[in-house]
N, C-alpha and C positions, 0 to 999 in steps of 0.2 A: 188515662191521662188526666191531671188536674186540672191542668188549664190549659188551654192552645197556645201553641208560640205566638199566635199574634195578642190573645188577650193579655198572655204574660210582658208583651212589650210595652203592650198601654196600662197594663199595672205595674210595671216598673216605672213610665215616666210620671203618670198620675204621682208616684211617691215620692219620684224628685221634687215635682212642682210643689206637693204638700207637705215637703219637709225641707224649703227653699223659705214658706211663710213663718215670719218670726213670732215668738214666743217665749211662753216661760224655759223651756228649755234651749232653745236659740239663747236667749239673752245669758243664761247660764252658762254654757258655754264658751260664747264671749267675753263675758266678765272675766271669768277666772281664767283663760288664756291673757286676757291682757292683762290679769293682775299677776297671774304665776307662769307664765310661759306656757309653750307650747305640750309639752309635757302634763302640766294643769288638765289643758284644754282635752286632751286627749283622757285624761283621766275622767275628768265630767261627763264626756261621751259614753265612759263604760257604763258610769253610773248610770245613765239616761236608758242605754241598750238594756240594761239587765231590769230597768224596772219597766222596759216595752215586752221583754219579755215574759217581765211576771205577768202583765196584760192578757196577753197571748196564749200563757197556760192557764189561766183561772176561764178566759172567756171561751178558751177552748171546752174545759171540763163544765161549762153550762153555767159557773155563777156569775158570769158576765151577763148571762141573762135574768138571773135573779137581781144582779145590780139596778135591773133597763127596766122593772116590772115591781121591785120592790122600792117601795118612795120612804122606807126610813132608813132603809140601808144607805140608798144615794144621799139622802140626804147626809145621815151620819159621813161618810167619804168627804162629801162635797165639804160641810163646815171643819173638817179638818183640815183638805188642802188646801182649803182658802186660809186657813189662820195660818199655816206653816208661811206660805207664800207673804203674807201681811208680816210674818215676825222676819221674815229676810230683809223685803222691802223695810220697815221699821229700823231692823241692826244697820242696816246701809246708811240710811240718811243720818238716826244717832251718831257712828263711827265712822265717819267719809273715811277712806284713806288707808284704812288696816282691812285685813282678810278676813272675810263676811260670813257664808255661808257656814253653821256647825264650827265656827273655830273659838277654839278655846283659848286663844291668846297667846298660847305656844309658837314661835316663831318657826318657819319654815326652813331659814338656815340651819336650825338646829334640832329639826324634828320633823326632816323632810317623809319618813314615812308616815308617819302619825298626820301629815295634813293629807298625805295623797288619798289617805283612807279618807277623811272627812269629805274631800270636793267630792272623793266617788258616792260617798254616802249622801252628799247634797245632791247630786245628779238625781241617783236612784229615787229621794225624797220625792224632788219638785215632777218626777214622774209618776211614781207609783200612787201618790198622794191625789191625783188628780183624776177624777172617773171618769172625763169629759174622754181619754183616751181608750179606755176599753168600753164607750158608747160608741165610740169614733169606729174600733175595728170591727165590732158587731153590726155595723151599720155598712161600712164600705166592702169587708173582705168578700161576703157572700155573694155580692154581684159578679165576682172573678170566679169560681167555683163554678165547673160545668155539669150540667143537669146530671149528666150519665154515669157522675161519682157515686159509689156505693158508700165509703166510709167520707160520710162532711166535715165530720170531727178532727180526722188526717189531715184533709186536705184542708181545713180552716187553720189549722196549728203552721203546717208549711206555708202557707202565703202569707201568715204573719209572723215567722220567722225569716221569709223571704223580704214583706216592705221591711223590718228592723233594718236586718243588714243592706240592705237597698238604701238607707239612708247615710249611711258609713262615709259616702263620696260627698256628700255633703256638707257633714258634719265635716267633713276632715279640710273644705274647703274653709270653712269657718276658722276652724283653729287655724290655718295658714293664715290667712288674710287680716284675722285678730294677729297673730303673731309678728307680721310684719309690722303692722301699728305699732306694737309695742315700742318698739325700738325708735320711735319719729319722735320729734321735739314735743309733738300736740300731746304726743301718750304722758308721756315724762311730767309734762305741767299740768293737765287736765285727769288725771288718775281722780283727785276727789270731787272732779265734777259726775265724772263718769258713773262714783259710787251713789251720788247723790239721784244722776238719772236714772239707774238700773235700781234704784231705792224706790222711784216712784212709778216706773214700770212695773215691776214687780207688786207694790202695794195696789197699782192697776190690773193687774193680772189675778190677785186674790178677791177683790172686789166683783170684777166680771163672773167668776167661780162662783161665789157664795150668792150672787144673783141668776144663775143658773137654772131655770126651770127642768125639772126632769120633763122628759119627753114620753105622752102617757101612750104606750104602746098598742 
């Protein structure tokens, strides 16, 4: 057995509560639900999963731990996703008003596929781009894995394919709750307030990144 039903119930909730705390992908999500709907919102989500699970298979196959141990590799990661993060924030507050993330200026009325690629590819980005999250599963999944396991590598791949989709309920509470918004008089007049704050969240989000100490093992 991987893990006990009772440990699996306390690492299910642990993942609500740490995937309840906002973020650059929280805020992502939000954004682009309340800029493109619901549909958006759920699109950003896939983006976010698939780069939780690019996390999951690299830190499974060990270079999560080269990431945690090697300080030019982190570092290299780190100053990328911090400038990705700094050039969304940046496009934001430049352009309040029009669609942010990766858009090429192409209207979504008229090019509804080609945007949905781009939010999932911003998802993906503002995730994969960020190492803080494959220190994150290196650090927390291990303590759920019970001593008596023969294959760790299995059983670290499924429990971080378990917290991903363990965070699904969440995420999906987000896009609901963003989507409702949408539709209030506040959404409708405050849309380039909204772009200007999530411009300087986000530029705070890269900032914290790129001042990030690795953590010396």
């Amino acid at each position: 057995m991987l893990i006990e039903p009772s440990q699996l119930l306390l690492f299910m909730v642990a993942g609500w509560v740490l995937n309840l705390t906002p973020g650059p992908d929280v805020l992502y999500v939000v954004s682009r639900t309340l800029r493109s709907g619901r549909r958006a919102g759920f699109t950003a989500v896939a983006g976010i999963i698939t780069g939780c699970l690019v996390h999951v298979t690299l830190a499974s196959l060990g270079l999560g731990m080269l990431l945690a141990t090697s300080a030019t590799l982190f570092t290299a990661i780190k100053w990328i996703g911090a400038a990705y993060l700094l050039w969304v924030g940046v496009r934001l507050l430049c352009n309040p008003g029009a669609p942010a993330t990766l858009q090429d200026g192409v209207d979504a009325a008229n090019n509804p596929a080609g945007t949905g690629w781009q939010i999932f590819a911003g998802g993906f980005l503002t995730n994969v781009l960020n190492p803080k999250v494959m220190l994150f599963f290196l650090a927390f999944l291990p303590q759920f894995i019970a001593p008596s396991v023969q294959n760790k590598t299995l059983a670290f791949a499924m429990l971080g394919i378990v917290f991903t989709f363990n965070g699904l309920p969440v995420n999906a509470v987000y896009v609901l709750l963003a989507d409702r918004m949408r539709t209030s008089r506040w959404a409708a007049r405050g849309m380039q307030w909204l772009d200007r704050v999530a411009g300087v969240l986000f530029i705070g989000f890269g900032l914290r990144l790129a001042l990030t100490a690795r953590a010396v093992p």
